[in-house]
Short mmCIF file of the C-alpha atoms (twelve columns), coordinates in Angstrom:
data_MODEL
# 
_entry.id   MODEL 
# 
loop_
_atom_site.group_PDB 
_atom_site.id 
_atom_site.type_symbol 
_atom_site.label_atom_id 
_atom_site.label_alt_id 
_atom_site.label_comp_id 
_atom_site.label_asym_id 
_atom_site.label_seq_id 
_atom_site.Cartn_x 
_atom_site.Cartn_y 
_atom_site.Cartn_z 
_atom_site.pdbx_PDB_model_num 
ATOM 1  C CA . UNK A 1  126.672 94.746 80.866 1 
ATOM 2  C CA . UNK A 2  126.395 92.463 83.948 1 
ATOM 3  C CA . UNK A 3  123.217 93.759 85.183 1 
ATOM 4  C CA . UNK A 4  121.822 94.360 81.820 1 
ATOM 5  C CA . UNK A 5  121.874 90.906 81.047 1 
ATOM 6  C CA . UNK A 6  120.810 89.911 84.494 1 
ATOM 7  C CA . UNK A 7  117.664 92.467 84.244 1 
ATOM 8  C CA . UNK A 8  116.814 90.907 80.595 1 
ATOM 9  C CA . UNK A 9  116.843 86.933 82.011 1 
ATOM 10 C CA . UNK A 10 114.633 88.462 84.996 1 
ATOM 11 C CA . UNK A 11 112.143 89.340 82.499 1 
ATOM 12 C CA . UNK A 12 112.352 86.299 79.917 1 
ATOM 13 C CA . UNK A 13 112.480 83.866 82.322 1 
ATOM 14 C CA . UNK A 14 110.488 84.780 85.023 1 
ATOM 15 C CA . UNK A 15 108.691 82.445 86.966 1 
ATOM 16 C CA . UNK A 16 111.749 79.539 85.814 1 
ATOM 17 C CA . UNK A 17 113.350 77.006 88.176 1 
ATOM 18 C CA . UNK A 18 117.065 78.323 88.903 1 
ATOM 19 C CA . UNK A 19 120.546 76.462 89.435 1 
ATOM 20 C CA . UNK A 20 123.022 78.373 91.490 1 
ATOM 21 C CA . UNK A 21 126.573 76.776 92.733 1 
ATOM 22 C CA . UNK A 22 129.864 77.888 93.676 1 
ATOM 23 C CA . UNK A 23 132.683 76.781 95.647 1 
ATOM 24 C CA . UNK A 24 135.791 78.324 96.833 1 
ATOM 25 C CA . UNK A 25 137.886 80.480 94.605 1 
ATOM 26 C CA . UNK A 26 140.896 78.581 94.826 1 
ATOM 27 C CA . UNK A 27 139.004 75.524 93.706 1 
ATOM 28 C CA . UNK A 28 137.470 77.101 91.107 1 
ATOM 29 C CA . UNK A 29 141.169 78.321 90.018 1 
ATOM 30 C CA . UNK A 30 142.165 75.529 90.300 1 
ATOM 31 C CA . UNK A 31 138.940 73.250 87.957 1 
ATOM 32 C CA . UNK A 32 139.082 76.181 84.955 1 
ATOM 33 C CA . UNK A 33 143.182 75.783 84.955 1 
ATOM 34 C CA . UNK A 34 142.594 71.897 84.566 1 
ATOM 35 C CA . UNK A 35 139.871 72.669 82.076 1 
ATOM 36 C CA . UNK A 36 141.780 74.637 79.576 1 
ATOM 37 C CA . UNK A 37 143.809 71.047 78.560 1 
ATOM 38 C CA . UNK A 38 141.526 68.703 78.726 1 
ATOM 39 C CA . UNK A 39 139.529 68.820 76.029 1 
ATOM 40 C CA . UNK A 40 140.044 70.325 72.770 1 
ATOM 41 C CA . UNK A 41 137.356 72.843 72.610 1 
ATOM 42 C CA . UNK A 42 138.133 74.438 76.274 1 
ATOM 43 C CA . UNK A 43 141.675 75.745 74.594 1 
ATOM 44 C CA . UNK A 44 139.625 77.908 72.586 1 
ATOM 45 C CA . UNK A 45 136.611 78.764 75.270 1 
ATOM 46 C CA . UNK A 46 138.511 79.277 78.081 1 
ATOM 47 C CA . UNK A 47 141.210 82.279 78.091 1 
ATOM 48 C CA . UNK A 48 143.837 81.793 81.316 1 
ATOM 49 C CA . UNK A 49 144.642 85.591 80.447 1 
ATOM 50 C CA . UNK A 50 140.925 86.118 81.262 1 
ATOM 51 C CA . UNK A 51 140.871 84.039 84.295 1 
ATOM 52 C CA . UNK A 52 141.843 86.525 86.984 1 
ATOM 53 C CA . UNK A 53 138.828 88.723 85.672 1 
ATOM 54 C CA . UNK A 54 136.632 85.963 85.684 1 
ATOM 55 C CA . UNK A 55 137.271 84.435 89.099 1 
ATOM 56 C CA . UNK A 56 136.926 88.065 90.429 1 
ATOM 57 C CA . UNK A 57 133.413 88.512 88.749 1 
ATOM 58 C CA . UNK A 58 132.803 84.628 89.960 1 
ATOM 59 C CA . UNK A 59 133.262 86.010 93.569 1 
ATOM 60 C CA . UNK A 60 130.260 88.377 93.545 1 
ATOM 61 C CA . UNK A 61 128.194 86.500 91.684 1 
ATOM 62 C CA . UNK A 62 124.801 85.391 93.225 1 
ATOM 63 C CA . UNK A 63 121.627 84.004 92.151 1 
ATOM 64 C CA . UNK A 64 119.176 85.973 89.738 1 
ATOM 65 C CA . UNK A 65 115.608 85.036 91.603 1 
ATOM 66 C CA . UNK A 66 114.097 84.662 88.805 1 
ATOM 67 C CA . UNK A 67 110.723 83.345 91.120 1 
ATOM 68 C CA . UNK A 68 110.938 79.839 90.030 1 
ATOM 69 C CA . UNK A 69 112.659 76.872 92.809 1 
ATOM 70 C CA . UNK A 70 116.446 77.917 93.737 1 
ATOM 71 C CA . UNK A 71 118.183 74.982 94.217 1 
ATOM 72 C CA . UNK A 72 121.736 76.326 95.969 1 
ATOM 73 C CA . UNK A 73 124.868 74.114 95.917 1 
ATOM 74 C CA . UNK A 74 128.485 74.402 97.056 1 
ATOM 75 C CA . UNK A 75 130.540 72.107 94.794 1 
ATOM 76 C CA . UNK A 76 133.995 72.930 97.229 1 
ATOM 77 C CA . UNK A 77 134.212 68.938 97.636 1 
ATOM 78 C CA . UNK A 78 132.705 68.051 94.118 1 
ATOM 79 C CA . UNK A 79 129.266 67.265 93.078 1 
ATOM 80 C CA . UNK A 80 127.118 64.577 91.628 1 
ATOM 81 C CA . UNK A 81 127.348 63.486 87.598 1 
ATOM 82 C CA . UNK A 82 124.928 60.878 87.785 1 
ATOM 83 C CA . UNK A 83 122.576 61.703 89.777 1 
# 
């Protein structure tokens, strides 16, 4: 399903600007866990049973090239809001 979905946003967006970041699998652990009770919504959205299966897809996960600008980020130590 994974690469299915990747080949499909190849084709639709091709040529698009591109957002990749990741940090540390602990942290990001660590932010979803945190997530799950903070706001109503993420109760529903995010599934802790799920979380293991996620964080192990997370891992692997790189950026799609689409042939647009990359702009690469590790958000280990946090990252802008306001900028």
């Amino acid at each position: 399903m994974r690469r299915a979905c990747r080949a499909r946003a190849r084709t639709v967006l091709a040529g698009s600007s591109e957002v990749f970041c990741w940090c540390q699998r602990a942290i990001a652990e660590t932010r979803k866990r945190a997530k799950s009770g903070r706001h109503a919504i993420h109760g529903v959205v995010i599934n802790l049973a799920l979380l293991d299966d996620a964080l192990a897809t997370a891992v692997t996960a790189a950026p799609s090239r689409l042939g647009g600008a990359l702009f690469e980020g590790d958000t280990t130590d946090g990252f802008m809001t306001d900028a």
